[in-house]
N, C-alpha and C positions, 0 to 999 in steps of 0.2 A: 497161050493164055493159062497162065493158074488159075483153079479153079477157087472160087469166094470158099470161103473154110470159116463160117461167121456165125452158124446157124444156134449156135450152142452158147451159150455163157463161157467166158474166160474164168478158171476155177479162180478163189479167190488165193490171194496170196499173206502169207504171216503178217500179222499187227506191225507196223511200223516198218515195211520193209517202204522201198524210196524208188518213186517212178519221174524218172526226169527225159529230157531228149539235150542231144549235143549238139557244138558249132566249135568251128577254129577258129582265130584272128583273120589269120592272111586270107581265108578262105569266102567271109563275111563283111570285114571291116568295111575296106577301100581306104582313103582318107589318108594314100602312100606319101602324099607330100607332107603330112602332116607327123612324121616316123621319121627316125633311121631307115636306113635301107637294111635290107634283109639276103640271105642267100638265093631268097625265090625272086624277089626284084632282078635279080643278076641274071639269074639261069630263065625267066621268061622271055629277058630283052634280047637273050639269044634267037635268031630263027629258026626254027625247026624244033624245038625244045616242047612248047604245045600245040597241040591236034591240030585248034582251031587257029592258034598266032595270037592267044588273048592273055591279057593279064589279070591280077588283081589290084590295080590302082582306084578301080570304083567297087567293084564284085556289088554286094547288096548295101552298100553306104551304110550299113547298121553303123560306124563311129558317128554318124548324122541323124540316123533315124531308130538309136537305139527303144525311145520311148514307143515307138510303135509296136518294136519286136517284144518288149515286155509285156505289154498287154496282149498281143497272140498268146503268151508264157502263161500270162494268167488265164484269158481267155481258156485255155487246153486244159488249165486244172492241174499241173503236173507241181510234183512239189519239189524239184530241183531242176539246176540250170546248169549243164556243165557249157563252159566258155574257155578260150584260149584268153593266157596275158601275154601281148605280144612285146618280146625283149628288144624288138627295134625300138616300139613305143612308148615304152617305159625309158629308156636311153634320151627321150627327146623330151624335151622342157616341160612342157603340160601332158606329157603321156600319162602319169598315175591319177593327172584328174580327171580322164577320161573310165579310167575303170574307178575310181570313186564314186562319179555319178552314176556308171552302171550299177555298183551294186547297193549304193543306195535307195535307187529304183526296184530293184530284183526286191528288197527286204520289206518295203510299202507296200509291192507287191501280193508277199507273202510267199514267194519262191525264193528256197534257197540257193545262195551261189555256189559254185563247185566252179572255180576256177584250176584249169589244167595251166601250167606253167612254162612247157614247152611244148608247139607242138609245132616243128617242125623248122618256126621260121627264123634260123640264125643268124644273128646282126651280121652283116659284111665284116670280114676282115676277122673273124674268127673260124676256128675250124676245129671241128671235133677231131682229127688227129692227132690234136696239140692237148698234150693232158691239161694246160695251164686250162681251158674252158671250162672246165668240170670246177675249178675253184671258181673263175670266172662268174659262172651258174650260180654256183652257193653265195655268191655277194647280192648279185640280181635278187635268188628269193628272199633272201634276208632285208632288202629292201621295200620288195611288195609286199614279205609277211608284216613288216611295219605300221605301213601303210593301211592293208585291208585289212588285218586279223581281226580288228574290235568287232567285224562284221562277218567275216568267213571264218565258215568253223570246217569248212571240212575242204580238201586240199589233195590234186593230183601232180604230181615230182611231173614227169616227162609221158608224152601222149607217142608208142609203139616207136622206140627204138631199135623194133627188128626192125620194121621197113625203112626209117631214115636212114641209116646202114645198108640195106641189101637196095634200095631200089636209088638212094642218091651216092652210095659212095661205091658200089661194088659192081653193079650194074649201069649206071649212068642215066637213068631214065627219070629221076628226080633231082632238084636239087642237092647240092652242088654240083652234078651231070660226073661225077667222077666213076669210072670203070676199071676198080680195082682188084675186082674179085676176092681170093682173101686174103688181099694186103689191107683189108678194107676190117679185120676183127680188130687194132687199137676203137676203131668208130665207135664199135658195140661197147668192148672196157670203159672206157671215156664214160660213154653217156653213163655205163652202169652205176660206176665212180660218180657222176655226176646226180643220179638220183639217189645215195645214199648220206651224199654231201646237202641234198639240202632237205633230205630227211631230218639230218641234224639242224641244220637253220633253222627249220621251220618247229621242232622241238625248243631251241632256245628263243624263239619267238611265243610260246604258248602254247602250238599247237597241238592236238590234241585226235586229230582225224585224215589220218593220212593214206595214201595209196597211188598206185603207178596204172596206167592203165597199159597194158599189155597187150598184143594182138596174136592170138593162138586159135589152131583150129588141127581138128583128127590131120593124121596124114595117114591116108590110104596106100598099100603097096598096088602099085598095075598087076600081079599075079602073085603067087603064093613062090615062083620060082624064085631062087635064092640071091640071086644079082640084083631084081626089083626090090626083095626084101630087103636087103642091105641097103640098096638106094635109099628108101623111104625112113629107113631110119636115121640115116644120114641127116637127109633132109628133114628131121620132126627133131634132130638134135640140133641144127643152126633154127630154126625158126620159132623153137617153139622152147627147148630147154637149155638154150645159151641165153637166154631172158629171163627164165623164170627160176632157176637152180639159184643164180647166184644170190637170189630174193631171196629165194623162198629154202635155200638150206646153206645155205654160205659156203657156197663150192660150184664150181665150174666141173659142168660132164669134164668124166675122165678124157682127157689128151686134149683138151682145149685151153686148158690155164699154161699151158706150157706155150703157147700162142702167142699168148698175150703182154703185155707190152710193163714194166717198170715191178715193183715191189706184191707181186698177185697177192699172194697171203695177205698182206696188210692190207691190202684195196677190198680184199675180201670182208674184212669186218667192218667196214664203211658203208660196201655196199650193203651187207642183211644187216643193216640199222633193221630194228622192228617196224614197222607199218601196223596199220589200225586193220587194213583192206586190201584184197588185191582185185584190180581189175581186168577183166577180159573182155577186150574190143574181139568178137565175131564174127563172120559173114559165111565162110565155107569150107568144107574140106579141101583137101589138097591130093588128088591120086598123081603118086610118083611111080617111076620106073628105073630102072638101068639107063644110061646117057645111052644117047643115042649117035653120036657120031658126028653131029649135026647142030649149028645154032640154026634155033627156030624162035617163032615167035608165038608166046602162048599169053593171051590175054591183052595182049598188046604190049606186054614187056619182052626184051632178048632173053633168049635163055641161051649162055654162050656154052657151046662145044666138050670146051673145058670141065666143067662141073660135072663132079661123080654124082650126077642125077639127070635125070629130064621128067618134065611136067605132062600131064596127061590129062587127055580129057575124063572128065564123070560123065558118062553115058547114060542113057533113060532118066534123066530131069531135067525141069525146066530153068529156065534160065534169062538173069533180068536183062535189061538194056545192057548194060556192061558186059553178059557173058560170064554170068558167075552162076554155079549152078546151086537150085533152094533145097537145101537140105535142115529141114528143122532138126532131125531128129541127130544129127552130127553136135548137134548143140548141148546136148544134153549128155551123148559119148564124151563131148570135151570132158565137160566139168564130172562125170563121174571120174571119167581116164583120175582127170586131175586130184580128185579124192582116194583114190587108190592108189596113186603113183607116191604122192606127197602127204597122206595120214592128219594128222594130228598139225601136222607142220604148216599145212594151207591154213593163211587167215581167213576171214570170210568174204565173199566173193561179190562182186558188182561188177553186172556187164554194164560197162562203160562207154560201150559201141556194138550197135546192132541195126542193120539197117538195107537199104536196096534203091539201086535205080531204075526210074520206071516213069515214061511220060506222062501227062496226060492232068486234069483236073477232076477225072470221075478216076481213080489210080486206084480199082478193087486189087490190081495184083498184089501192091502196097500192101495195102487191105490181110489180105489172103498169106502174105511172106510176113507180115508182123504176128498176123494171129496165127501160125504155126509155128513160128520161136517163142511166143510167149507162156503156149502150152506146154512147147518142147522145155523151158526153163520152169516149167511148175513140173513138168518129169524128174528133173533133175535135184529140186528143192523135195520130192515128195521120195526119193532116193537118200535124200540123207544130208545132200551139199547144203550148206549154207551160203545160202545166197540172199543178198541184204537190199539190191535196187536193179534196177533194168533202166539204162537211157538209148532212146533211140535217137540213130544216126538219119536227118538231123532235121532243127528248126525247119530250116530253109535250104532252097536251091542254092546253089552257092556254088564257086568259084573252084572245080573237081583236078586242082595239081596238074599235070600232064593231060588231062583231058579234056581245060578246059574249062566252059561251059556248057558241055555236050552231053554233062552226063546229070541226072534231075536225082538227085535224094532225099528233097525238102518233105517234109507234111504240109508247108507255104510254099504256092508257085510263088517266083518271083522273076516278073517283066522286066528285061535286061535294060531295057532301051528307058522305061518310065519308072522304073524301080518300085512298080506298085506291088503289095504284096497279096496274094487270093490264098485261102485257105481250100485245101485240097479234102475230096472224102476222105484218108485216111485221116486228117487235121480231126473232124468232127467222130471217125472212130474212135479213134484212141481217146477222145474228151469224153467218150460215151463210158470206153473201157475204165478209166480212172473215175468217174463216177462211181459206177457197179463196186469198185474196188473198194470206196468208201474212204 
């Protein structure tokens, strides 16, 4: 049990910075007859693919009962909505009028949308090792920005391209279940290619507010000996600056563009199109070691053999339902790291994911792991970083990829069986915290 860490006021944070919470398509919607089919359609109807053997063809019906999840929106107070636009949905006849009326709703509301553009769930029959997808993508956004722009002003490219990559294409454990290891970096080019291709779409559409949301966190060496060293750098260099370099200084770490797949230098200037923002989805550190000789299983992913690394436990912390250990204060190492490593060159910063699973409808742990990254992210803003909104992961309980339904991250329980939704104490928290905030 963490302990409640509540007793004090949440320091206030800079005039106009943006407090919202996220949700995915595939993750939320349901409404799968009413779509394309997608890659996760494909990879759940396999057996043994999720935990529980469940899909998302219903998950929370929000494409049914979005009007209610609005008003919880409003309800909370929060002044941004990040959402997925799901590219099977948009493919299918009435797909754009269904985020129409979404953000319609969101603007009456008075919550802004932040619609993310991909996150994760690609139409059947395309595949991120085919460069053609990445132009593919750029037609897609160029048609949503059409569509929404008169109403969205601010815009996420693609939702952590490291883990689409390492956990569906390299490892097998996500959609498309492919176990490539690193025949698996065209994956990582591609999508890169692919967010700065519709960085430009969405410039020749207007736009005007743009960012990627990334998923980066410290990597810790298991010991100061020289093989774990190495390891962990290894490791903070696939996860963490094969994502963010080619953003954020238009270069690929040294010995990995030689990797990579077609004309790199010129893919290069596509991809650091400039951005308004960058975002960083976090949850934990990562203590690495020297491989160990051995596929094991850490977290509930393979960690194969192969890999000049192996994962390690964080010892003496606590840790949510999924096994992930609470380290606020890693949050704030991020983004200083990131202000030291990158200067002048880092835009300004929104964590675009932040969040924990944890059962229950009285969820102080919730409670407790929110309010110590919220202070741990006023550490880091009172350090110097500029950092511009905080959304946490997420709305609602929802439909957790390979795990399922097993795993709760909602601020909203939501009843699988009657789809009703209850607001959870951390719901009336954080409504409390955005108040204060003013």
């Amino acid at each position: 049990m963490i302990p409640p860490m509540v007793t004090n006021a949440i320091p206030r944070f800079p005039a106009g910075f943006l407090w919202g919470v996220s949700t995915s398509a595939h993750q939320i919607e349901g409404a799968a007859d009413e779509r394309e089919p997608s890659v996760w359609d494909a990879f759940t109807a396999e057996p043994g693919r999720v935990k529980d053997g469940s899909t998302a063809a219903v998950a929370c019906d929000h494409y049914h009962r979005y009007p209610e999840d609005v008003t919880l929106l409003a309800g909370l107070g929060v002044d941004a909505y990040r959402f997925s636009v799901s590219w099977p949905r948009v493919n299918s006849p009435k797909g754009l009028d269904f985020y129409d009326r979404l953000v319609d709703e969101l603007c009456t509301a008075g919550v802004r949308p932040v619609p993310t553009l991909f996150h994760w769930d690609l139409p059947l029959g395309l595949d991120w090792l085919e460069r053609d997808t990445a132009s593919r993508f750029a037609e897609y956004v160029a048609l949503v920005a059409t569509r929404l722009g008169d109403r969205v002003t601010k815009w996420i490219t693609l939702n952590e391209p490291a883990e689409h990559t390492l956990l569906g294409h390299a490892l097998g454990a996500h959609a498309p279940g492919r176990r490539l290891l690193f025949d698996a970096l065209p994956v990582a080019h591609h999508q890169l290619l692919a967010h700065g291709l519709a960085v430009r779409a969405l410039r020749a559409a207007g736009a005007a507010d743009i960012g990627i949301a990334n998923s980066h966190g410290p990597t810790w060496a298991a010991s100061p000996d020289p093989a774990d060293m190495e390891a962990a750098a290894f490791y903070d260099l696939l996860l963490n600056r094969l994502f963010a370099e080619p953003i954020i200084l238009g270069e690929y770490p040294e010995g990995i563009g030689e990797s990579m797949p077609g004309d790199v230098e010129s893919d290069l200037e596509v991809i650091a199109e400039p951005i308004d923002w960058y975002g960083v989805n976090y949850y934990a550190p990562t203590r690495v070691g020297a491989p160990q000789g051995t596929e094991i299983e850490f977290g509930g992913l393979p960690i194969p053999a192969e890999l000049p690394f192996s994962v390690r436990e964080i010892e003496d912390r606590p840790v949510t339902d999924f096994g992930w250990p609470v380290v606020p204060e890693a949050l704030t190492e991020l983004l200083t790291g990131f202000r030291d490593r990158y200067g002048d060159r880092l835009p300004p910063v929104v964590i675009t994911e932040n969040g924990c699973s944890y059962e229950g409808l009285d969820d102080q742990d919730r409670i407790a792991y929110l309010d110590g990254h919220i202070r741990a992210l006023h550490r880091a803003v009172e350090a110097g970083v500029d950092v511009r909104g905080y959304f946490v992961w997420s709305l609602l309980d929802n439909f957790e990829w390979a795990e399922g339904y097993a795993r709760r991250f909602g601020l909203v329980h939501v009843d699988y069986s009657s789809l009703e939704r209850t607001p959870k104490a951390s719901y009336r928290w954080f409504r409390d915290v955005l108040r204060a905030q003013g």
